[in-house]
MIZA-239150 format. One record per residue (C-alpha): x, y, z; chain. Coordinates in Angstrom, 2 decimals. Layout:
// MIZA-239150
+---------+---------+---------+-------+
:       u :       v :       w : chain :
+---------+---------+---------+-------+
:       X :       Y :       Z :     A :
...
+---------+---------+---------+-------+
***
This chain:
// MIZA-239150
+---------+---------+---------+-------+
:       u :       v :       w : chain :
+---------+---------+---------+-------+
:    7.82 :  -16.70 :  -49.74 :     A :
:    6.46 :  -13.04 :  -51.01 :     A :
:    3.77 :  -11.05 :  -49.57 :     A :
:    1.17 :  -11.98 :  -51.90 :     A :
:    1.43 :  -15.92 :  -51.22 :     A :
:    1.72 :  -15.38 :  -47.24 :     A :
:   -1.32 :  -13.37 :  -47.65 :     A :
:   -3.17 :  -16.00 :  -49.41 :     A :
:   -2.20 :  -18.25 :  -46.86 :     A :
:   -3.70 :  -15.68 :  -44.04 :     A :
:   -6.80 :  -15.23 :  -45.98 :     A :
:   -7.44 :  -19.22 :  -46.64 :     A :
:   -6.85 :  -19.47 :  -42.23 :     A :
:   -9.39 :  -16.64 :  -41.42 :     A :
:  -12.08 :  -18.26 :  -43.54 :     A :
:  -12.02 :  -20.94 :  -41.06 :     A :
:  -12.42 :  -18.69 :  -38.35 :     A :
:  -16.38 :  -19.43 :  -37.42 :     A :
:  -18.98 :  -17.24 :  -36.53 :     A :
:  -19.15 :  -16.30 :  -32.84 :     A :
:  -15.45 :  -17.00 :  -32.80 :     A :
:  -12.14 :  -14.71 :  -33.28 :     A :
:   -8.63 :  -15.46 :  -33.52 :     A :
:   -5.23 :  -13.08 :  -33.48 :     A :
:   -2.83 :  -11.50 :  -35.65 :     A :
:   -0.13 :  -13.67 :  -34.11 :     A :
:   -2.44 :  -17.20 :  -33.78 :     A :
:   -2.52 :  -16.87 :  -36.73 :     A :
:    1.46 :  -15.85 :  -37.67 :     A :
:    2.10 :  -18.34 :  -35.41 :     A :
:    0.20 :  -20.89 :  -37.06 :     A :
:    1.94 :  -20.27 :  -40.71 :     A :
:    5.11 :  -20.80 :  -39.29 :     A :
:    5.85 :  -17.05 :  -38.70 :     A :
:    5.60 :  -16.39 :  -35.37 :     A :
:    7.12 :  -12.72 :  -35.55 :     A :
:    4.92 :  -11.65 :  -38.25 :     A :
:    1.75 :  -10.84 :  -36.59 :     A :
:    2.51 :   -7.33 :  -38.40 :     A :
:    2.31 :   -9.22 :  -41.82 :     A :
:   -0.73 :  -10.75 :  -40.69 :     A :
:   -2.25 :   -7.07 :  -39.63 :     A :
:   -0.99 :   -5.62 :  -43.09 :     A :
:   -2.81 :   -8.61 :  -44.96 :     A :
:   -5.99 :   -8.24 :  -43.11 :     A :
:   -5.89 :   -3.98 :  -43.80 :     A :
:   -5.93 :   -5.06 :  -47.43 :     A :
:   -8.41 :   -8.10 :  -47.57 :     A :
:  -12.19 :   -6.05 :  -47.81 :     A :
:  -12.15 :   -6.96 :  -51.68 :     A :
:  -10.62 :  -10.20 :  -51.93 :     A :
:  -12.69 :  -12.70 :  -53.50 :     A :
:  -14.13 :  -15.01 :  -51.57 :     A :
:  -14.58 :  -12.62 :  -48.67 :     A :
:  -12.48 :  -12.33 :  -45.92 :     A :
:  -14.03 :  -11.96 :  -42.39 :     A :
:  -11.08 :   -9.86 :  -41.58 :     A :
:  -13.38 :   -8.52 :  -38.44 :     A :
:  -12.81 :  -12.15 :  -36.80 :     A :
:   -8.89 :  -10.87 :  -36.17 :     A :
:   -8.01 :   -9.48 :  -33.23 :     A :
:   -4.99 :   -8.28 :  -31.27 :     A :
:   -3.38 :  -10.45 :  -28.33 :     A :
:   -5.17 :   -8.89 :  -25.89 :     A :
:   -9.11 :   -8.82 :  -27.83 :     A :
:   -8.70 :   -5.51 :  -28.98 :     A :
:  -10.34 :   -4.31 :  -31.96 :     A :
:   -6.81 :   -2.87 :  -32.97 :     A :
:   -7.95 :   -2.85 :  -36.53 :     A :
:  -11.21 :   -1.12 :  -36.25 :     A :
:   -9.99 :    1.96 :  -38.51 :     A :
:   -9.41 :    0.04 :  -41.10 :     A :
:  -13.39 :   -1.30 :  -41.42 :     A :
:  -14.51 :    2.03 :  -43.05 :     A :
:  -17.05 :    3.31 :  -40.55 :     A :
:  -15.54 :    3.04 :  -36.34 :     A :
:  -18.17 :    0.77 :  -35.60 :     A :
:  -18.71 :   -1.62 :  -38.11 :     A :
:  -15.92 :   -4.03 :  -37.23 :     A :
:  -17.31 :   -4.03 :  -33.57 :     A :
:  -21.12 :   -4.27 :  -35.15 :     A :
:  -19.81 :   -7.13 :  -37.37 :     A :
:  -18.86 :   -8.99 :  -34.15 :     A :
:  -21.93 :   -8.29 :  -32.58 :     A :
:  -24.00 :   -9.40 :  -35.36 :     A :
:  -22.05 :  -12.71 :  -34.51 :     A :
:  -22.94 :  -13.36 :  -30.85 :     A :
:  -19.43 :  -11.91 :  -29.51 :     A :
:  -19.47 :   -9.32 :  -26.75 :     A :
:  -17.73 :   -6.09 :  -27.03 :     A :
:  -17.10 :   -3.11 :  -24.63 :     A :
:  -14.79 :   -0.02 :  -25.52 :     A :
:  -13.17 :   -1.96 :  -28.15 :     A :
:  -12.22 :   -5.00 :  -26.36 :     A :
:  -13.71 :   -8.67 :  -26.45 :     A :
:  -15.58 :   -9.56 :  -23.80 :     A :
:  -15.44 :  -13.36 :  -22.28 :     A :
:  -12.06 :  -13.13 :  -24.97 :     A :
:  -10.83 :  -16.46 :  -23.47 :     A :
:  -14.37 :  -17.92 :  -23.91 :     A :
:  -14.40 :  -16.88 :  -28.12 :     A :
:  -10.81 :  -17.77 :  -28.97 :     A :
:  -10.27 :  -19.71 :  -31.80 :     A :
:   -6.53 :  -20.96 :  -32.00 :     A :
:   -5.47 :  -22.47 :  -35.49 :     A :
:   -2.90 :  -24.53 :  -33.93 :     A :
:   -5.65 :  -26.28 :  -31.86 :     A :
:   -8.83 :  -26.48 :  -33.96 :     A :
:   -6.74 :  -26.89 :  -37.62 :     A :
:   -4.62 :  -29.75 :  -38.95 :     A :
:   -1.80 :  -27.87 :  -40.99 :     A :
:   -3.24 :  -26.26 :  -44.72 :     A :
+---------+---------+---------+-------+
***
């Protein structure tokens, strides 16, 4: 599989991702079948803010809730004001309540 088609197959997972909700790098590497490429998944998501139909790269998180992406959202803030917008909780970069706003692919997606 190349880069391009795993990426497609991140991007088609995080558009399921709903509002109020966010998932990980590895969920989601996990999910695909890849379970040591939560890097892959990172690199895909630093590279999604023009792919058509949008992304919402700013519902992927590290393991821990960690808004380990952040720099890659143009301004600091905005990934953290994107969540906000959404209902979730942050404070100094981490989810708040992260248990509470997981989304897991494995649990809430039949395979795509």
């Amino acid at each position: 599989m190349n880069d391009n088609s795993f990426y497609e197959k991140v991007y088609e997972v995080v558009r399921l991702v709903p509002v109020g909700r966010v998932t990980t790098y590895g969920a989601i590497a996990k999910y695909l079948g890849a379970a040591r490429s939560s890097r892959l998944v990172g690199w895909a998501m630093n590279v999604s803010h023009h792919v058509q139909p949008p992304v919402p790269a700013h519902r992927v998180v590290n393991r821990l809730g960690l808004l380990s992406g952040k720099a890659h959202f143009g301004h600091s803030s905005n990934m953290e004001d994107r969540l906000k917008a959404e209902g979730i909780e942050v404070l100094n970069d981490q989810i708040q309540h992260f248990p509470n706003v997981f989304w897991d692919p494995e649990k809430e997606l039949k395979f795509i």
